[in-house]
Structures are given as C-alpha cells and as structure tokens.
N, C-alpha and C positions, 0 to 999 in steps of 0.2 A: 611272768606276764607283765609285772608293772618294767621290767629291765628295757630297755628299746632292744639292743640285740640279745638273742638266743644263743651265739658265738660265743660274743665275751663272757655271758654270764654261766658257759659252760666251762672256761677256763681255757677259751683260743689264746693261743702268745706269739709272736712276733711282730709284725710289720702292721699287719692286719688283723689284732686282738682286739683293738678297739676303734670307735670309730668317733671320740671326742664328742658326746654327747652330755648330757647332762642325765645323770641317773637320777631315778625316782628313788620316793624315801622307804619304800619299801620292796621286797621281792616275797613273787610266791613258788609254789615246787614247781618250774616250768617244765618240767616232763608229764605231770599228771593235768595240767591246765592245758596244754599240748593234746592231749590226748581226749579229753573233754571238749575240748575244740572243733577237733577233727571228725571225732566224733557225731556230735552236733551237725554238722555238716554236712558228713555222709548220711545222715537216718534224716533229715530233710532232705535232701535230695533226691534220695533215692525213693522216697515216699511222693515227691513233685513228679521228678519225671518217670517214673512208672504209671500216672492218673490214667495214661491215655488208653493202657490193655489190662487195668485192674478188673475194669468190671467186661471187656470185651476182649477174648480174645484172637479173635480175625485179624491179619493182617493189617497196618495202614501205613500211609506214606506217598511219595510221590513218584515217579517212573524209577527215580534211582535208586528209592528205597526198596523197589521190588527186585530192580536188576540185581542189586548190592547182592540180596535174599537169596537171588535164584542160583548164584553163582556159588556160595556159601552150600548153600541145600543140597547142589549135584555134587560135591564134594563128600558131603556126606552121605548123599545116596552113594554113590560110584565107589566111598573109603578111600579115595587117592584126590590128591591137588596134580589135576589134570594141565597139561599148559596149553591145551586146544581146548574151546569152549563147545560143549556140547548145538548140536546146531537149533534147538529153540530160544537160546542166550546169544548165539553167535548172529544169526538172522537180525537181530537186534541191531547191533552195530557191525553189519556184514562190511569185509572190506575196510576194515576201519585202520588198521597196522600196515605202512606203508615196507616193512622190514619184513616183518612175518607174517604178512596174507593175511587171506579170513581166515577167520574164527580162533582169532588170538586174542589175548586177554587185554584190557585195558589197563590192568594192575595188575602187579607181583600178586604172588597167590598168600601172603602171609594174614592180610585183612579178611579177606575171603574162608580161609582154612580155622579162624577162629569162630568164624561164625558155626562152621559144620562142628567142631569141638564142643560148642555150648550146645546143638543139638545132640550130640552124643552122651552126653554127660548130664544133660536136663532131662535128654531122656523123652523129650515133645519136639517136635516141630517149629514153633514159632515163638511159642514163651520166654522161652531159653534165651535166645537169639533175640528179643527186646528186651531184657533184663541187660544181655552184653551191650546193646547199644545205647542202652539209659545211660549205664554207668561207663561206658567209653566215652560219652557225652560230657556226663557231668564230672569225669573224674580233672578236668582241665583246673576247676574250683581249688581240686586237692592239690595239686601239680604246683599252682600258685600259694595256696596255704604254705605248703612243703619251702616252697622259696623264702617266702618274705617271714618266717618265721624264724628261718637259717638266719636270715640277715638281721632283721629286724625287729623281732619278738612275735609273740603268739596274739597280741592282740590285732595291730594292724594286719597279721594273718589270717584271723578269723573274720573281719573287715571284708576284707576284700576275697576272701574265698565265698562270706554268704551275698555278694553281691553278684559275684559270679554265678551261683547257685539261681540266681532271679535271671541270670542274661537273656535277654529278646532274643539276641542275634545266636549264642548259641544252641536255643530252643527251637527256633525256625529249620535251621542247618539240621538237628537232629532231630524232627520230625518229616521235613521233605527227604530225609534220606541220604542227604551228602557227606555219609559216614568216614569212606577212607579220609579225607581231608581233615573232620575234625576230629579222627581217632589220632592223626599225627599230629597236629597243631597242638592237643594237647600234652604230648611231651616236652612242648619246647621248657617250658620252665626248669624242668628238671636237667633239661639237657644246658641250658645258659646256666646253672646252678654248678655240674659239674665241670664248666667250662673255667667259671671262677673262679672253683677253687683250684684248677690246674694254675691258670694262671696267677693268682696270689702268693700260691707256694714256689712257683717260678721266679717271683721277682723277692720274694723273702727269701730265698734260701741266693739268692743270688748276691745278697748282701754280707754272704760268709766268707770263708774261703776253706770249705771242708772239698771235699771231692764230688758233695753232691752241689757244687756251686753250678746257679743255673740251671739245676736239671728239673725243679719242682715235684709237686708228688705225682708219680707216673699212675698211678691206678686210678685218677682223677681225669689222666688223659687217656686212657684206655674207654673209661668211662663216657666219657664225652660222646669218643668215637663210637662206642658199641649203641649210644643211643641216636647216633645219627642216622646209624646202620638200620634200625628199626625204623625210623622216621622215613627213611629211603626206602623200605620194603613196604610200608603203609601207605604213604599218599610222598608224590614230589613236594608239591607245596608245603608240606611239615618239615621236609626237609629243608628246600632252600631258606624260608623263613629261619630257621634255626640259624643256618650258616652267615646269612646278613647280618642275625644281632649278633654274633660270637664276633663277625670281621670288626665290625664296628666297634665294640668292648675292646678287643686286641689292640685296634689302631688308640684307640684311647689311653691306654695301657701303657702302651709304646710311648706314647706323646709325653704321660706324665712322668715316666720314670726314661723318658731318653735312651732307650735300647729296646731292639726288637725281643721279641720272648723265643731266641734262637740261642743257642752254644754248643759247644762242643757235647757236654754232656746228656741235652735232649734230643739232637739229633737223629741217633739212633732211635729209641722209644718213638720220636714224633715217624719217623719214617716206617716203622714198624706198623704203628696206629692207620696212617696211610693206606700202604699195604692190605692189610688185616679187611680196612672198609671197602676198599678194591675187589677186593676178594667176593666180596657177600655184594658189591651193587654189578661189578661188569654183568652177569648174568641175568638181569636184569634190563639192561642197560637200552636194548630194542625196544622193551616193551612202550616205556616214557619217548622213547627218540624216534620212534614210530608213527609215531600220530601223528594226523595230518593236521591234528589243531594247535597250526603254526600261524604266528603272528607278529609283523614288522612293529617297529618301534615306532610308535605315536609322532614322538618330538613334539607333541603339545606341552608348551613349558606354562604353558595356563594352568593344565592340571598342575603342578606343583604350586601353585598358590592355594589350593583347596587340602584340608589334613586328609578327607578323609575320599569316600567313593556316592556320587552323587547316587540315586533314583534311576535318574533319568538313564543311566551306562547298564541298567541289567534289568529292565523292562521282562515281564514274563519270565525271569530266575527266581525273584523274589519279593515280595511285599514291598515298598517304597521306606517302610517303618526299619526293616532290617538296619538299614544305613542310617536313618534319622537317629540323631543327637538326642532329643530330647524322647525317643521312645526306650533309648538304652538306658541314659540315668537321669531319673526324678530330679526335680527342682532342687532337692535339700543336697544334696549331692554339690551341686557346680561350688559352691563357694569354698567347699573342702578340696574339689580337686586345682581350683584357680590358687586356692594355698600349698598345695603340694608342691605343685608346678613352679611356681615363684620361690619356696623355703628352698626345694631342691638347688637352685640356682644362688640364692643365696648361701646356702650352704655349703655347695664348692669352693666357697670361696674364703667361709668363715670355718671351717672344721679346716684340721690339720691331713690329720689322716682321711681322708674326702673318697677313699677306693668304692665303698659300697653307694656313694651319691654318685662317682662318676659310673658305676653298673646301672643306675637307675636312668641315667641322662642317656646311656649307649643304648639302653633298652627302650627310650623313647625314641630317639633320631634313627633307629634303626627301623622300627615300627612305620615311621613315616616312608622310610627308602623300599619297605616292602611293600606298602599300598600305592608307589607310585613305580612300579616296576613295567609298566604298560609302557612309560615315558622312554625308557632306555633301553630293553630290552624285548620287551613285547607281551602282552600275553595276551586272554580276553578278560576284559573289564566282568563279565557278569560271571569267572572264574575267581577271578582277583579280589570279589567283594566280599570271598569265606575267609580271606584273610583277616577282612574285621574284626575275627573273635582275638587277635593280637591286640589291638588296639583296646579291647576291653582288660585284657590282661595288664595291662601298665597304665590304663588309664583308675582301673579299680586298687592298684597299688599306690598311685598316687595320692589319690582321697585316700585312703587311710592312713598314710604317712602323712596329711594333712592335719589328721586327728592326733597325731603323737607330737609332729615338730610345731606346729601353731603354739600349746601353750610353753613349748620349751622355749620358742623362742621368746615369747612377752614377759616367762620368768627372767630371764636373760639380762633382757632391754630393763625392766622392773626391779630387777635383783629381789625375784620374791624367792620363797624355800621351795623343796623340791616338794614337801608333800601338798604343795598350792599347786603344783603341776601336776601332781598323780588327778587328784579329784578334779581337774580340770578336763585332764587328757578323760576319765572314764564316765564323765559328765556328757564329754561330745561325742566319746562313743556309743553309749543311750541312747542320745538321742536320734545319733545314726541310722545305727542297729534298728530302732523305732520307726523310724522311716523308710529305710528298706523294706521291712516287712510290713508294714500298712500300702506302700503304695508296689512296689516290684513283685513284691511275695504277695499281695493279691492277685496281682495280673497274672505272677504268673501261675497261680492254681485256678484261675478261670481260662484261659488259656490252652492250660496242658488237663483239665480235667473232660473241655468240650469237645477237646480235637479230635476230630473225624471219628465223634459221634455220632453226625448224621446222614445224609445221605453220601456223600464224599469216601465213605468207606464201603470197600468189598462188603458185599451182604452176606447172608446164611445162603440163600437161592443158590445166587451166583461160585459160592466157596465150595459147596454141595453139586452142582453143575461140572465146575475146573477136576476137581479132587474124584467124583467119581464117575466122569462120563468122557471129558478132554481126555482124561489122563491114558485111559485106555486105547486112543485112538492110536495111528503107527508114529516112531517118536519123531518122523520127518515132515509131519503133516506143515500147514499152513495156512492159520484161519483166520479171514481178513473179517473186524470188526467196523464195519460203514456206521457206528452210530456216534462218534467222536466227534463227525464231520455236524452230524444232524444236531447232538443237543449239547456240547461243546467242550470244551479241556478237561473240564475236572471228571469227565468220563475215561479219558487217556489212564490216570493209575489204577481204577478201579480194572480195565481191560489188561495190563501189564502185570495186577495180581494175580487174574487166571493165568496169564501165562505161567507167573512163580509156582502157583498151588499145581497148577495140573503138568509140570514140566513138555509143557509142547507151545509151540510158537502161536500167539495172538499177535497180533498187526491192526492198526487202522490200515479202512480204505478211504478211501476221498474221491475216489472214480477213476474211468481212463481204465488202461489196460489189465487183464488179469493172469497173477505172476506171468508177468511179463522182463523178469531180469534172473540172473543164475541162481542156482539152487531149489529154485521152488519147480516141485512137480506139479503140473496140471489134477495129476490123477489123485492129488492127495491135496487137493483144495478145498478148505472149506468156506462159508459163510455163517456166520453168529450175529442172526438178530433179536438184539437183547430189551425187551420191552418192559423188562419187570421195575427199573429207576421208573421209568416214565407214569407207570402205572401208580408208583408212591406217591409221582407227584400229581397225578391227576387226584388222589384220594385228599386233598387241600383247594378246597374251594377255591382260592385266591391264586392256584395253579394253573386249575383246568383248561383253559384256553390255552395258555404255554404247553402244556399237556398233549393236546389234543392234535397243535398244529407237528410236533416232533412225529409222533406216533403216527399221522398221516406222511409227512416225509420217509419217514422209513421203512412204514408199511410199501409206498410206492416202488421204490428200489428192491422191496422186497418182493412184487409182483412182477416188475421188469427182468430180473432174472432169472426166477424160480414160479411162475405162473404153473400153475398145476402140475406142480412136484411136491412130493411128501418129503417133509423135514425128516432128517434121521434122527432130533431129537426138539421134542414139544413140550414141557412143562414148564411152570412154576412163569408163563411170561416169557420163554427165553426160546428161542426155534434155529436150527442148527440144521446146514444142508451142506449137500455135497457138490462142488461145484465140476458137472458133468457134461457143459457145451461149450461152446465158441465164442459166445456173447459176449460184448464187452459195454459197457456203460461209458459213454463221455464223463468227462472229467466235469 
C-alpha cells in the first residue's frame, strides 16, 4: 500500500515495470491490504445501497425500474428468454422496433435473463432481483478499485472506489431504474484495464526481436473483446463508451511510440477477436438499430465549451443535482482533484516512462468525447447524461492520485526523504477519507435510507390488489389508469408496478378516445380508480383540500363513464370496472 504501483511492486518487467516514481520508505503485504480494501467497500456498500428494501420490501423505482422488473419476471415465469415481449410489456412500448415490429425487445435479453436467475435462485420474487441491482450498481466502485490499484496502488484505490461508493449520480440512475446502462458502464474500467495491458505488451514485446515481436499478450486481447461483447449484450452506451476511451488510449499509444499497434504477428488474433464479437452482436444487431430514437447531430460547437451536461438538456429525466458539480463532490475534494489534474500533466512530461499518465490523460479526453457525442453524432441529451457516471469514474481517480503525487512532488522540489512523503501522502488521505464520509457518506445514507419510503412507493393495498385480483384477469386485458392525469407524475411508477406485480397491462388515461388504436380489445377494457394515495393524503391536515379537490376530479370521470354500474372490484379505496359501452370522454 505505501508502493504507488501494485505492478511494480509485484515484480512487472519490461517497458512498463515501472513508472519513475518515487517510492515510499516503506511497503506493506499489498495482497492482504488489497483485500481489506476491497473489502471494506463492498460491506459499505452493499449495506448503503440495499437501505432502501431492508426494512420494505415492495417494489420501488421509477417506470423503468418496473419495465426493467417486468421483463426480467416473465422470463422467469415463462423459464425461457423470449425475443417477443409478452403483450402487457409490449403495450408499453407498442411499435417501438422499426426492424422487428411490435413487441420486440428494447434490449438483448442478457440484462433482463439475470434478473429472472436471481429470482430463481433467491428463490422470491423481488428481493433477489434488488440485491442484483444494488450490487450491479455499486459494483462500478470495485471495477475502478480493480484498476487504479493495478496501476497505481491500493491506497489511491481505495480513494476513489469509497468515493464512488457515495456517488449522487450513480444512486439516482440506480434507484430510478436505468439499470441496463449502468450495469454496462460499469464494466468499463475493467474492460480499459484489459485493453492496457494488450496494448503494453504489444509495444514491449515489439521492442524484441523473438517471433512474438509485436504480437503482445493475446489473452489480454481476447479479453478486451470478450468484455466488450458483454457490455454490447447489456446496454449500447456501455459499450460505445468503452470503445471511445480504448480509440483514444490507442491513438495515444500510437502517437508516443510512433507505430500503430498492427503487425504481422497480431493480425491474425486481432482479426479473430473481431470475428469472435461479430459473432455474439450481429444477432443482436436489430434490436439497438431499430429504434426509432434516432437523432441528428447538434453541431452546437457551444456545447463543447461546457465539460459536462447542463440541467437544463434533461428536464423531467432527472433531478437538476444529478449533473451539478458541487452535489457530486464536496468542497474538500476540488483542491485534490485540481492537483491531479495539473501533477498529471506535469507529469507527462517529467517521468520517463509516462505510459500509465498518458492512460490516465486518454481516460480524461475520452470521457469528455463521450459527453459530447450529441455534437457529432447525435443522440438525446437526457439519454447522454447516464453517461456521467464516466466522468465520476476518472474524475474520483484523479483526486486521489492527487493525494499520492502532491506530496511526491514537494519531496522532489524539496529534496525531502521518502518517509516525509509516506506520512504526508496518509495524512491527506485522512483527512480525505474524513470527509467523504462525514459529508457524501452522510448524504448518502439519508438519501438511500428515505427513498420511497413514503408515499412515492407501491402500497400493501395496491401490491395486494395487482398480485391477487389484476393478475387473474385474461392476460390481454387493458386497464386504463385516469389518475396520473388528476394528481400527477409520481403516480405514473406506482401504476407501472401493478402492471410488474400483476403481469397484465396498466396505462394512463388522459382522455379522448377509448382503445382507440391496435391491439386493445374493447371487450377486455378496464378502468382502475385508485382513491387509496388520496385518501393518505387527505389523513394530513395540511393535505386535505389537495385531497379533496383530486378525489372530486376523479370521482367525476368516474361518474361520467360508469354512472350506475357495479365495479367488478371495490376495496381498500380502489374500484375497478369493466368498460362495456361507447362513451368516450374528450380529452
């Protein structure tokens, strides 16, 4: 741990053994500190973000935390990874696949299939399946531990993995439910880790003249690929992000050693690896290229003066905070990452062997090229802001390689001894460490302990309603939910968990015609007026009039269609009918 790299101090040799540092005056067994580390890490973590179904556990989340769910579930109801969506998931996004029609998937089925695996295995229904999503969340922390420890030692690893472990932005993403995305994003580290070392051993062994001149170590480039290939079966965006910072590193690569990372020798292998990922995405290949959410290239060259993704580009995606600066990392923080940022740069310039600074510069410049990909390429902005959890990823490396090269370089400049530098370097990580957890690691256990604690989450009523009354209706049914319109958004997920729990299709209505477009049968139409939130809210004095004035609106609608007809289901608040005339309500 006192070593800066974990490489050298394992006995790496050639090109890239060392990376001209200044070692500290002491070392300790960095396998067992490693692993205490990591440790450490996981049993936080996994104790943070599980707060939210410790003490409940109902469903929660946001529309696509249920879709994600629903899709995962019939998988495991049905025991097969279906490539047509069952039609209470498919109604959802009916028509959505410009290639293969309705009721095609939006994602490869690999994201989805582990969800039904941890129901089979957990052996419950929803437990199981937030346990995978905690730790598919948080394991992005380890992913980055794993790297910067490879490189750089286990201290600035632990740094920056427990700062990760606090992320805003990827606690948000993993409680709204934008799972496939940040279950790929967080392999990239691992995948830019194996990409390294192909290329390291590429340009070192190229310096020989054996037979494997140029060819590097191939199960490095296997690996690369094999994890791209997962990152492509989980979400696009984990992939391409991946592939931007690896071009980027490569082109830098190339730059410093004057040869492409091409010859005779790797040719074969890299064309193999090609192939091989060919293989496992053509099939695939519809389902991403299908979508109709296609989008021209900006050419706003304004955006490329901003690093990051304003507020103002994902309105109703997410929280304004997500993207703020100052809600990601605390005050104590900036001075160590505006020292990262600045030593790295110097540091290219003053270390000899500079390889692992210029991974770090390609892993910054490349991060910037994937938050501005809207400019050149296209995408949507309020898609493009899950990329942000990248940005945490190299900006939380940074700060702590802050905390290592600061006092190496003042010993430097100083000419002081190295054990002036150890006690320096674990003085600032202290105080760090101290301030993550007093200001991030509070927020984030008030945060992740409240969430959709209160009304915001599916009820007992309602979960009891979906599970044993929806569920039994015919599985084509179609029950339009008018209360979205009446008392406003955050009733949207709570309606989209019945759909999950009771696998048959819920819908907002909003007015205007009834199933009026394909697929929906008349004769299997229902209506769910759901009065039981309202009535919570009417039991808070400081509601009642709010209360009061919803429950009149919906009552109304609820008289204008169904005026002296018997509900086919009345309890707990909640009245359910069959929709059996002509009527139609204006919009």
């Amino acid at each position: 741990m006192g070593g800066e790299s974990a490489e050298s101090a394992s006995g790496a040799s050639g090109k890239f053994g060392k990376s001209g540092n200044v070692k500290a005056g002491f070392t300790l067994d960095s396998k067992t500190v490693a692993v205490l580390a990591i440790t450490v890490l996981f049993v936080v973590s996994l104790y943070l973000w599980t707060l939210p179904f410790q003490r409940n556990s109902l469903p929660f989340g946001e529309g696509d935390s249920a879709w994600h769910f629903s899709i995962g579930d019939n998988m495991a109801d049905k025991d097969k990874a279906a490539f047509r969506l069952p039609y209470y998931i498919g109604m959802w996004y009916y028509g959505f696949n410009s290639i293969l029609g309705p009721f095609a998937p939006e994602y490869p089925p690999p994201n989805h299939v582990n969800y039904a695996m941890m129901q089979v295995f957990g052996g419950e229904r929803f437990v199981p399946v937030f346990i995978y999503r905690a730790i598919a969340s948080f394991i992005g922390a380890l992913s980055v531990f794993f790297l910067v420890s490879r490189l750089f030692g286990v201290l600035p690893a632990f740094i920056a993995g427990l700062g990760l472990s606090f992320s805003l932005r990827e606690q948000l993403t993993y409680l709204f439910g934008q799972q496939p995305t940040l279950t790929a994003i967080v392999v990239t580290p691992v995948t830019m880790y194996a990409w390294y070392k192909y290329l390291t051993s590429f340009y070192d062994s190229g310096s020989g003249s054996s037979s494997s001149y140029g060819k590097g170590n191939i199960v490095y480039l296997y690996v690369t690929f094999a994890l791209l290939a997962a990152q492509y079966l989980l979400h696009f965006q984990g992939f391409t992000g991946s592939v931007i910072l690896m071009a980027v590193f490569t082109i830098a690569m190339a730059v410093r050693f004057r040869r492409l990372p091409l010859s005779k020798s790797n040719l074969l292998p890299l064309a193999a690896a090609i192939v091989l990922f060919l293989a496992v995405a053509a099939p695939f290949a519809a389902v991403y290229f299908g979508s109709p959410d296609s989008y021209k290239p900006s050419w706003n060259l304004g955006r490329l003066l901003e690093w990051g993704i304003s507020p103002d580009y994902f309105k109703g995606s997410f929280p304004p905070a997500f993207s703020l600066f100052s809600s990601e990392y605390p005050k104590a923080l900036v001075p160590f990452l505006t020292a990262g940022m600045v030593l790295l740069f110097v540091r290219l310039f003053l270390v000899k062997n500079n390889v692992r600074e210029l991974f770090l510069l390609s892993w910054l410049i490349g991060t910037y090229l994937v938050l501005h990909l809207d400019v050149f390429v296209g995408t949507g902005l309020n898609r493009l802001a899950r990329m942000l959890v990248l940005e945490n990823y190299v900006f939380f490396t940074l700060i702590a390689m802050g905390i290592v090269w600061l006092p190496q370089t003042i010993a430097l400049l100083l000419k002081l001894n190295s054990g002036v530098v150890t006690v320096a370097k674990y003085v600032l990580a202290a105080i760090l460490v101290f301030s993550l957890v007093t200001t991030s690691g509070r927020a984030t256990y008030g945060s992740l302990s409240q969430a959709y604690s209160g009304i915001d989450r599916i009820t007992p009523a309602q979960a009891d309603f979906a599970a044993n009354y929806l569920s039994k209706l015919p599985e084509k049914v179609y029950i339009y939910d008018p209360s979205v319109k009446v008392v406003g958004q955050w009733r949207y997920p709570k309606m989209r968990w019945m759909l999950a729990i009771s696998q048959r299709h819920v819908g907002r209505y909003d007015g205007g015609p009834i199933a009026g477009f394909d697929n929906v049968d008349k004769n299997e139409t229902y209506f769910l007026f759901d009065y039981s939130d309202i009535a919570l809210f009417a039991s808070s004095p400081s509601y009642q009039q709010q209360a009061a004035a919803w429950a009149s609106q919906l009552n109304q609608l609820e008289q204008q269609l169904f005026n002296n007809t018997e509900p086919v289901y009345d309890i707990n608040n909640i009245r359910l009918y069959k929709y059996e005339n002509n009527a139609e309500v204006p919009a």
